[in-house]
N, C-alpha and C positions, 0 to 999 in steps of 0.2 A: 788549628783551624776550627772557626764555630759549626757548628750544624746547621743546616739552612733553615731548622725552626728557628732557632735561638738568632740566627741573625735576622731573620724577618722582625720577631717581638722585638729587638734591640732598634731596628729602623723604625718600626711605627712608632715608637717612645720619641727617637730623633725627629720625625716626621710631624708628630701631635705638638714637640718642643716649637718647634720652627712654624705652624699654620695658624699666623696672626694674620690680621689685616698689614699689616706691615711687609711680612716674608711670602703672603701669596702671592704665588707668582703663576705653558703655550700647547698649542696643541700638542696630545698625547694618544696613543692608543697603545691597550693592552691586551692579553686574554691566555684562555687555557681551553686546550682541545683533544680529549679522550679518541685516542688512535687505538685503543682494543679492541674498539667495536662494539662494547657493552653499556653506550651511552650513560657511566657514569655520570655523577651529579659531579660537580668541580668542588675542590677542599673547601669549609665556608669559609667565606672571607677573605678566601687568597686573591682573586681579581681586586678586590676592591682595595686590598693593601698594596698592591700592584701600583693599579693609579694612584694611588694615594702617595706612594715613591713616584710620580712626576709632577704633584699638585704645579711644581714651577711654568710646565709647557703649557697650562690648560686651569688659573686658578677662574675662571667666569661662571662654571658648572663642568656637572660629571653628565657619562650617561654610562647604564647598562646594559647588555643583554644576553638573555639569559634561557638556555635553553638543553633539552637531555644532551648531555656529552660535550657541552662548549659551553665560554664564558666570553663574553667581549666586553672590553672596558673602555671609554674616552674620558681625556680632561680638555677643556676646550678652552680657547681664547680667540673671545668673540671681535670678528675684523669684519667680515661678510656676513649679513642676514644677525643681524645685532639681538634680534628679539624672536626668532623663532628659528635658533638653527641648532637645536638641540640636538645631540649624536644618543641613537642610533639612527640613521634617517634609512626611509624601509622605501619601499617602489608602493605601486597602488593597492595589492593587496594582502603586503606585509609578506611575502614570501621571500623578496630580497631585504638583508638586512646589512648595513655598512656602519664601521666607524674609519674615520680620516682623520690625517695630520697633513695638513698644507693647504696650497691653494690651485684652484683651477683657474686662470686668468682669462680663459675666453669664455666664463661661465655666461653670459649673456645670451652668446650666440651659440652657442650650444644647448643651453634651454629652450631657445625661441626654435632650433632644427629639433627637436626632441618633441616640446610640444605637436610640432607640424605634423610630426606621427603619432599623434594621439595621447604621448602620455601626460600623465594631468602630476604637477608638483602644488604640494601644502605650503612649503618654506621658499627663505629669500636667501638659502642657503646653498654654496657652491655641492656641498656634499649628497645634496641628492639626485645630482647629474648621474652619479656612482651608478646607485641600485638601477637608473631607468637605461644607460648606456650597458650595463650587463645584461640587462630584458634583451637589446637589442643584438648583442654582439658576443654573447659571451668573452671568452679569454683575449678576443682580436678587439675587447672595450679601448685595451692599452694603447694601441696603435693613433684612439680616440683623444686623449684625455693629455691634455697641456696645462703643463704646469710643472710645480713641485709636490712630491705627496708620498707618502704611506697609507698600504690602502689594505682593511681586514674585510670580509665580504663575505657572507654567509647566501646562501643558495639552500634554503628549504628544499624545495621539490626536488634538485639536482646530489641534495646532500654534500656536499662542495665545498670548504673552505679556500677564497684566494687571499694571497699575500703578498702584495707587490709593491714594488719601489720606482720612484720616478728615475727617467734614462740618465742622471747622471749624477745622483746621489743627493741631491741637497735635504732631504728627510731621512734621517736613517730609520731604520728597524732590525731588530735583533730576534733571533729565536733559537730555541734548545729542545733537542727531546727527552727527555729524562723517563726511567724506567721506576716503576714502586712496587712493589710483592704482586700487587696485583694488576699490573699494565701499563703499558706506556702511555703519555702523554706530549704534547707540543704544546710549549709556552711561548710568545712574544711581544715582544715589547719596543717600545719608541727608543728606550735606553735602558742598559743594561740594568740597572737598578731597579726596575719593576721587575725583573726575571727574580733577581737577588731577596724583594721583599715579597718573594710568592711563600717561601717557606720551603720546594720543593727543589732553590736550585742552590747547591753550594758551589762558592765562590774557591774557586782552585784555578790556580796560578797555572798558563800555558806557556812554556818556552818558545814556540814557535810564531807568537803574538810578539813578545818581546824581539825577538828575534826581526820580526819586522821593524819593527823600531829599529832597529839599527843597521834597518836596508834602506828603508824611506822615509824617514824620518816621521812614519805615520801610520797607520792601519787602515788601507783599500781595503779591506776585506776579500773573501771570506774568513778569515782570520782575524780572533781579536785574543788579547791578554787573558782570556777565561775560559776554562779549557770546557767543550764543550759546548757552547756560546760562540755561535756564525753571524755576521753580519750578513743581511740579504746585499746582495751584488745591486749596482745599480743597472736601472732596465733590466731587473729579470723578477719574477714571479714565482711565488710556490703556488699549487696545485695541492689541495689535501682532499682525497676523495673516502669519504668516510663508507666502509661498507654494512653489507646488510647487517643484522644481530649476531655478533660473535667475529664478526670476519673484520681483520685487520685493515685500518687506513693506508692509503695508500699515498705517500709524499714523494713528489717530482718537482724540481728545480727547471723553471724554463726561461731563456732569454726573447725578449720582444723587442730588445733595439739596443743594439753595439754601435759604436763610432766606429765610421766606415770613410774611405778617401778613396777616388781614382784612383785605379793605374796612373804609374808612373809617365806620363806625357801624352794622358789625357784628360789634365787639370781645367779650369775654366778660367779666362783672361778676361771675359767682358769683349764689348765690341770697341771702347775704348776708354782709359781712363776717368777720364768725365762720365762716362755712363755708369762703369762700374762703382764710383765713386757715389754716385746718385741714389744706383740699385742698394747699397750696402748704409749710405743714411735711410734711405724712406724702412729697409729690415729693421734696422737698430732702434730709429725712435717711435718703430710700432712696439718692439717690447716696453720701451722705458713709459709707452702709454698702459700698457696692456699693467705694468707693476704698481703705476699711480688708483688703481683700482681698488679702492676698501670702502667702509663704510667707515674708519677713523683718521686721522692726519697721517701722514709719510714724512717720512721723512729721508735725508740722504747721508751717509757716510763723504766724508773727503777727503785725499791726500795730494801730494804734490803731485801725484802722476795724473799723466792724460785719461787712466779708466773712470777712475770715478768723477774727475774734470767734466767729462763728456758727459756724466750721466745728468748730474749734477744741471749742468747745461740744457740739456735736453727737457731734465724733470722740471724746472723753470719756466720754461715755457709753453711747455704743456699745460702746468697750473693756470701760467699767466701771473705769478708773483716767485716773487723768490722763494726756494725749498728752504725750509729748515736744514741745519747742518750742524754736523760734528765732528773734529777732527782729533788727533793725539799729538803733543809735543812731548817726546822723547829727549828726555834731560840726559841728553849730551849732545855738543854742536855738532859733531860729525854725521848724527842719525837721525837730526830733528829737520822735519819736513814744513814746519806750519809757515814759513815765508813763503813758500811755494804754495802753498794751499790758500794763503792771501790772495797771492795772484786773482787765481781762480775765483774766489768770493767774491775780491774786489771786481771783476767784470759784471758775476751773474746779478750781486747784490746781496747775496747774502751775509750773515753774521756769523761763523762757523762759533756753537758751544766748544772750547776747547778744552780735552781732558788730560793732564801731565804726569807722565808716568816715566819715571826712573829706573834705576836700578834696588834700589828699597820697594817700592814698588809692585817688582817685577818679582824679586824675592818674598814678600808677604804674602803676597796672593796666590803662590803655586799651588797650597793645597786645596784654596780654594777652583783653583781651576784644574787640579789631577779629580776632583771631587765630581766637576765635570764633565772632564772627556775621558772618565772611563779607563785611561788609557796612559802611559807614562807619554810627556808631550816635552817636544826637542824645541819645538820653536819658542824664544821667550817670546817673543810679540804677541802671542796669544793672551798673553796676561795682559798685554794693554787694551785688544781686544775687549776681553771680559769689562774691566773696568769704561771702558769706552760705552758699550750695553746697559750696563748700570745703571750710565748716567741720560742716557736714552729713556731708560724703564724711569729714573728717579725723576724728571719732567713732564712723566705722564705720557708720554710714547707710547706705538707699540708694534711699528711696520717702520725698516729703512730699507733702503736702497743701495748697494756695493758696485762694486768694481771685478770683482771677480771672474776670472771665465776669460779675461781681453790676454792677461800671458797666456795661457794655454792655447790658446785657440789660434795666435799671432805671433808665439815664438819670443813672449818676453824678456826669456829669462837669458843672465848671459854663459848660461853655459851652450846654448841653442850656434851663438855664433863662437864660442872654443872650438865647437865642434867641428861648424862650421871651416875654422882654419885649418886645424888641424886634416882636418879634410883633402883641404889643399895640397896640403902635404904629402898626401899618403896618395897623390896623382903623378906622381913621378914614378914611370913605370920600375917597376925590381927594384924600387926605396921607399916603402913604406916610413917614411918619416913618424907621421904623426903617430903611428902604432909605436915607434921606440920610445917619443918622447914620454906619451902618457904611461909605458912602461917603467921610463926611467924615473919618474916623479913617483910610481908607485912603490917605487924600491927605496928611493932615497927617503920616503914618509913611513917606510917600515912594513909594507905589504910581503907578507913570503910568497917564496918559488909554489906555495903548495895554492895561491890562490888563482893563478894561471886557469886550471883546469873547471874551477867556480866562475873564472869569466865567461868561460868559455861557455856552458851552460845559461848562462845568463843571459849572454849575445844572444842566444841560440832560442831560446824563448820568447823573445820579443823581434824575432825574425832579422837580426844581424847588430852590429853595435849600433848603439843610440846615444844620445847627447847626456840622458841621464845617466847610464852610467858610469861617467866623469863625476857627475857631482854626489850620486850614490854611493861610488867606490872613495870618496873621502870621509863620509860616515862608517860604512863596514869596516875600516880601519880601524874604527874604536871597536869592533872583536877581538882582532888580534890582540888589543892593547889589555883589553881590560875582561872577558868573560875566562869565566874559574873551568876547570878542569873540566868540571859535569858539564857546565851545558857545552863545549866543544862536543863533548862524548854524546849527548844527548841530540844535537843539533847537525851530529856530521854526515853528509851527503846531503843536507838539504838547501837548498836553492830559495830565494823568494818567489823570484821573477817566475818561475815555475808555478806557484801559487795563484796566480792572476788568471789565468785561462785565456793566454792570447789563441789566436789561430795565426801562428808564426807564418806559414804559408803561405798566408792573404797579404800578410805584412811586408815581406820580401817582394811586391810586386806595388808595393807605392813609392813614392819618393823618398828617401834619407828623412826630410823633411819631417817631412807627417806621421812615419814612424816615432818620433822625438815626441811628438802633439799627439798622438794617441798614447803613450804610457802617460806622459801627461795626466792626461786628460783624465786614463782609466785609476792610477795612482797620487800622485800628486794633488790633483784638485778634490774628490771625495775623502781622501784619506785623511789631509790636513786642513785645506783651506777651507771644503765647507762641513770640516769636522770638528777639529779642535778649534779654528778659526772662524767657523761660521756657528753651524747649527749649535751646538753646544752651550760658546759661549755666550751666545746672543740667546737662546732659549734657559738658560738658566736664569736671564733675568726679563722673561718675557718677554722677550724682541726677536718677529719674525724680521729675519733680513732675505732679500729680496735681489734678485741678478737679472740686469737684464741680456747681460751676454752670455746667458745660461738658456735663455729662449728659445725653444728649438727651431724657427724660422733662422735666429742666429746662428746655431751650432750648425744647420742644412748650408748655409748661404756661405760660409767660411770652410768648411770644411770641404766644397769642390773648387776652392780657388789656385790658382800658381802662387805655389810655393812661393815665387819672388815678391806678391802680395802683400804675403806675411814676414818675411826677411827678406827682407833688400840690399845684397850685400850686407853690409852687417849694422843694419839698419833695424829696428825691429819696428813689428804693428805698421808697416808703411799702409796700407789703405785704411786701416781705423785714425792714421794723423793724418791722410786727406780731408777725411770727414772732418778731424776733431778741428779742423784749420776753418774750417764755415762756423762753428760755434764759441771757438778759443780766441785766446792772442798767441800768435803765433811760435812766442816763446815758450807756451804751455804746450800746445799743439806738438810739438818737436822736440820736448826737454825728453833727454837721456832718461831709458828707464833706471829708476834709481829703487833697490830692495827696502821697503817698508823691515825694518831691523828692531829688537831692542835688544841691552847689552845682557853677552854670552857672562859676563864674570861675577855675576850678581851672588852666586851656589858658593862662590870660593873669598869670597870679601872674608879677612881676619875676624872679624866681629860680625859674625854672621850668628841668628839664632840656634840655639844650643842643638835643636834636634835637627840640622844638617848635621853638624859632626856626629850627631848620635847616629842618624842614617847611615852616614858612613863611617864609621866606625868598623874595625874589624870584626867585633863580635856582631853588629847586626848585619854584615855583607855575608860570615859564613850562615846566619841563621836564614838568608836566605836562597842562599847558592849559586848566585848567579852570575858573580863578579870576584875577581882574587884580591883580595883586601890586601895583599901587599902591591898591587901595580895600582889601584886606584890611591894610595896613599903618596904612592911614589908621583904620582902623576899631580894629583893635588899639590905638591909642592914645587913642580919642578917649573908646569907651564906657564907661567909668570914671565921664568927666566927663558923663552920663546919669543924670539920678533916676532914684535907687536903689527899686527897686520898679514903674516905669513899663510900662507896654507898650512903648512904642520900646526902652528899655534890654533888656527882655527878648528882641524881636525881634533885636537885635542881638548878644546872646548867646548866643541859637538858632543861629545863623547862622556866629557864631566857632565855635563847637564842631564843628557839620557841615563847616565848611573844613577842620579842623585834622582832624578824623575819616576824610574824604573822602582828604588828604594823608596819614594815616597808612595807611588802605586799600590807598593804590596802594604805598605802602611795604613793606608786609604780603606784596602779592600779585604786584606786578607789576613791580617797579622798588626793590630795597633800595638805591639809591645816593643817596637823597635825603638822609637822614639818616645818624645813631651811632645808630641804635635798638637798645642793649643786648639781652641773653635775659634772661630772668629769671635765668636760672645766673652771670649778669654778663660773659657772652663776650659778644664782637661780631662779624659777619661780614662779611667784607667783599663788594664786586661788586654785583652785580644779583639780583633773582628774592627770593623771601617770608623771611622771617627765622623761625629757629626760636623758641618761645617753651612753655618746658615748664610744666606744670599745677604750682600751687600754690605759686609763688613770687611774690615782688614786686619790685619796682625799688626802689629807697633812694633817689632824689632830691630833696632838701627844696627846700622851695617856701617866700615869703611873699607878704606880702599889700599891699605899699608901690602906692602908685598908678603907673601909668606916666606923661610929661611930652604934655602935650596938643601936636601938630602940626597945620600946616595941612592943610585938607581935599585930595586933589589938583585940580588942575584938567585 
């Protein structure tokens, strides 16, 4: 493992390789904050190599500030206030001083109530709502401030660092405390690679990150793959209160807004369908205005399903011409959506840019996308993702619009209604049906007697069984199958679902439902969708993407409705396809939701580039401990010969991907000796520590599709 000097001078070499006009590429924010109390000077140079590891979020300009015992850093990407929104933006007598990553979307009206109390703004920028809503409100700013965002905030007089995240993750931010001979300090950053290029933070590999992985197919946080290294929770805030001369800061984790539901059968029905149906279009396409808001073009994501249908639709008419758009066809007929996505264009009038991505594809680009989520990622579609972003950024884009946020909030997914039957079942007094079956399925896919008691915990935490953990208890499988001796030894008695910080308590008093839609919401949607599938890969290549069923008018308006709203029998999104029926055709409005997929077998194609099998390989699995190189081997050859389409087959190619993802991670960050993991530019480096990998290129290594020779199981 390098030492966090030597991997810092190794990134900015990386970093100086890659900053042409070509490879600059969104907003960013960084810094470092002396918690001994003896307002140190910050190491030189280390913020500015910080940002300098995000140049991607924020290539328009930097800003700094700088002051005894603190450092703040921004990279900006100018969308709002184009010629004067420089970061650090301070309140009137420079006492407050902020850097941001995001957007305020009711900044209009929020400056015009700001000004009405006096205070006077310089820029045409949403970020200096920040310092003048802190004049007013201190810590209760939050309860203020709509939108998405990470937010650094300096308080002269009060002496104060805040550190907050918007309520439901779309910005991430990271931070570390790290100790040096002579005192501790707090470091954070927009992504984890500005901690990494400070110098002061080594990259070490955390089992219980990983571990996540292989509970939700993602990183909720507070947990990530680096030990040491918290993701801030969404809607919550640190507090750093710096004391007098000599006397220790003081750091406090505070929540300002959790996703909250009724009691159980005191839901909201509307006075009648037509009303309700009314009340929830004029909510929805006040966001989808509220996100057409920049000072550059917008644009919109589209697929076959009715979320982004809708928006799409909406953001159309709002303009008054057709949105620009972009879609993915997924080269294979079973997973390709873009006839369905005609539909849709064909009504609004658009032209959807179309981006095609395969399975070669999906395989080339991993490292470039473990590169930037941080984090080993299960879902291959995130790679179509990424390249989807690219080609947003390579037409000169730099704002779209998604679909995200309508499953979670409406019960998309179809484990929502498994559950739901299962359910049924388990209503037949003294026969718990459904309880045997999803037993008996967990037995016959290989779950032991010993995981019983991990259910149980698990229920228990998120305040009784949920619909997720059906679809989470078919990833955890790949533990059993595949993690080495240590980490069982390393990882035994711990729980995820424990990690989350539910208030079980609360949660045993709403509807079955909603319980489902809040881990959702608290897991699933920040961990992956607007992580490795949003923020990540769209800010790697310059592109804010934008929700508007992330709105919090939205998230308020849905989350006190009846259950049956949202699943209808086992109907899913039923009041968002009343809507989408005034703006769609009605085969759009009503088509089954169908999982946006790309294909799992891309890791294990025969002719696959050389450093998968190096990854997995037995010498680089024991070098780095995580997996038993004789069941990952065994399994490489076996799941082939698994019906094609099964749940066991799929469990086990959940499970291949997360190995290989997990190996290419520590490749990435922590250990380049594992493999030949090429750059996109086609160089290689050689040694230890993360490998450079520049925005918008690909890897060339073809792949096919021949079975591999079935082997004995080990014993």
């Amino acid at each position: 493992m390098e030492t966090p000097g030597a991997y810092a001078t190794r990134l900015a070499w990386v970093l100086k390789r890659l900053n042409t006009s070509e490879n600059d590429l969104m907003c960013g924010i960084a810094g470092i904050i002396d918690l001994s109390g003896k307002r140190r000077a910050t190491p030189a140079g280390a913020v500015r190599k910080m940002a300098d590891a995000i140049i991607h979020r924020g290539p328009d300009e930097d800003g700094y500030l700088e002051r005894p015992g603190l450092s703040f850093a921004s990279r900006r990407l100018s969308i709002v206030g184009l010629a004067d929104g420089r970061q650090p933006a301070f309140n009137e007598d420079r006492s407050v001083a902020v850097v941001f990553n995001g957007e305020l979307f009711d900044y209009p009206e929020m400056k015009a109530e700001l000004e009405a109390h006096g205070h006077r703004f310089i820029t045409h920028c949403d970020t200096e709502i920040v310092p003048h809503r802190w004049e007013d409100n201190q810590e209760d700013m939050f309860a203020h401030l709509r939108g998405q965002f990470a937010i650094a905030l300096w308080d002269e007089r009060r002496r104060r660092v805040i550190l907050g995240r918007d309520r439901v993750g779309i910005c991430p931010l990271y931070w570390t405390r790290q100790t040096t001979a002579d005192g501790e300090w707090l470091l954070f950053g927009s992504e984890i690679k500005a901690l990494l290029a400070s110098g002061m933070v080594e990259a070490k590999p955390d089992p219980r990150g990983i571990n996540h992985i292989f509970t939700f197919f993602s990183l909720p946080g507070p947990v990530t793959c680096f030990q040491g290294v918290q993701a801030l929770v969404p809607g919550h805030y640190l507090s750093i209160q710096l004391g007098a001369d000599g006397e220790a800061a003081r750091v406090s984790d505070h929540t300002y807004w959790q996703l909250d539901y009724p009691d159980q059968g005191q839901e909201y029905s509307g006075s009648s369908p037509k009303a309700l149906t009314d009340d929830f279009e004029e909510v929805l396409l006040g966001a989808v205005k509220r996100r057409l808001r920049a000072d550059v073009p917008v644009v919109s994501y589209i697929s076959g399903g009715v979320d982004s249908s809708v928006v799409v639709a909406m953001s159309s008419k709002v303009r008054g011409s057709p949105i620009p758009s972009f879609t993915i066809r997924i080269m294979d007929p079973k997973l390709d959506e873009v006839a369905q996505a005609q539909v849709t264009a064909k009504w609004v009038g658009t032209n959807p840019t179309i981006v095609e991505c395969g399975a070669s594809e999906v395989l080339n680009n991993y490292p470039r996308l473990i590169w930037a989520a941080e984090g080993p990622v299960v879902d291959t579609s995130c790679a179509a993702l990424l390249l989807l972003a690219q080609e947003v950024h390579r037409q000169g884009f730099k704002v779209a619009l998604t679909g995200e946020g309508a499953d979670e909030w409406l019960a998309g997914y179809s484990w929502h209604k498994v559950n739901r039957a299962l359910g049924y079942l388990d209503s037949i007094p003294g026969l718990p049906l459904g309880k045997m079956i999803r037993r008996m399925m967990a037995r016959r896919m290989g779950a032991s007697q010993l995981s019983d008691a991990y259910t149980a915990r698990a229920e228990e935490a998120v305040g009784g069984h949920n619909g997720w953990h059906d679809i989470y208890g078919l990833m955890s499988l790949s533990k059993e199958r595949f993690y080495s001796p240590w980490m069982r030894e390393t990882l035994a008695g711990q729980v995820p679902f424990e990690d989350l910080g539910f208030d079980a308590d609360r949660m045993r008093r709403w509807h079955p439902l909603n319980r489902e839609l809040c881990l959702g919401g608290r897991c699933h949607l920040p961990g992956l969708l607007l992580n490795a599938k949003g923020d990540r890969v769209a800010m790697n290549n310059s592109v804010e993407t934008r929700y508007p069923f992330l709105d919090e008018a939205v998230v308020s308006f849905v989350s006190k409705l009846d259950p049956n709203w949202k699943l209808r029998g086992f109907r899913e999104k039923a009041l968002l396809r009343r809507v989408a029926e005034r703006w769609l055709p009605k085969e759009v409005a009503w088509r089954r939701k169908g999982m946006f997929r790309a294909p799992l077998t891309s890791f294990h194609l025969e002719q696959a580039p050389p450093f998968i099998d190096q990854l997995l390989s037995p010498e680089s699995l024991r070098r780095t401990g995580y997996f038993n190189p004789e069941a990952v081997t065994h399994w490489r050859q076996a799941y082939r010969h698994l019906r094609d389409g099964s749940l066991y087959r799929t469990s086990v190619e959940l499970g291949l991907v997360a190995v290989t993802a997990t190996q290419l991670w520590h490749q990435t960050f922590i250990d380049s000796s594992l493999a030949d993991v090429p750059s996109f530019g086609g160089a290689r480096r050689e040694g230890r520590g993360a490998i450079e990998i520049p925005n918008g290129a690909a890897l060339t290594n073809g792949a096919n599709t021949r079975p591999l020779p079935l082997v004995p199981r080990p014993s």
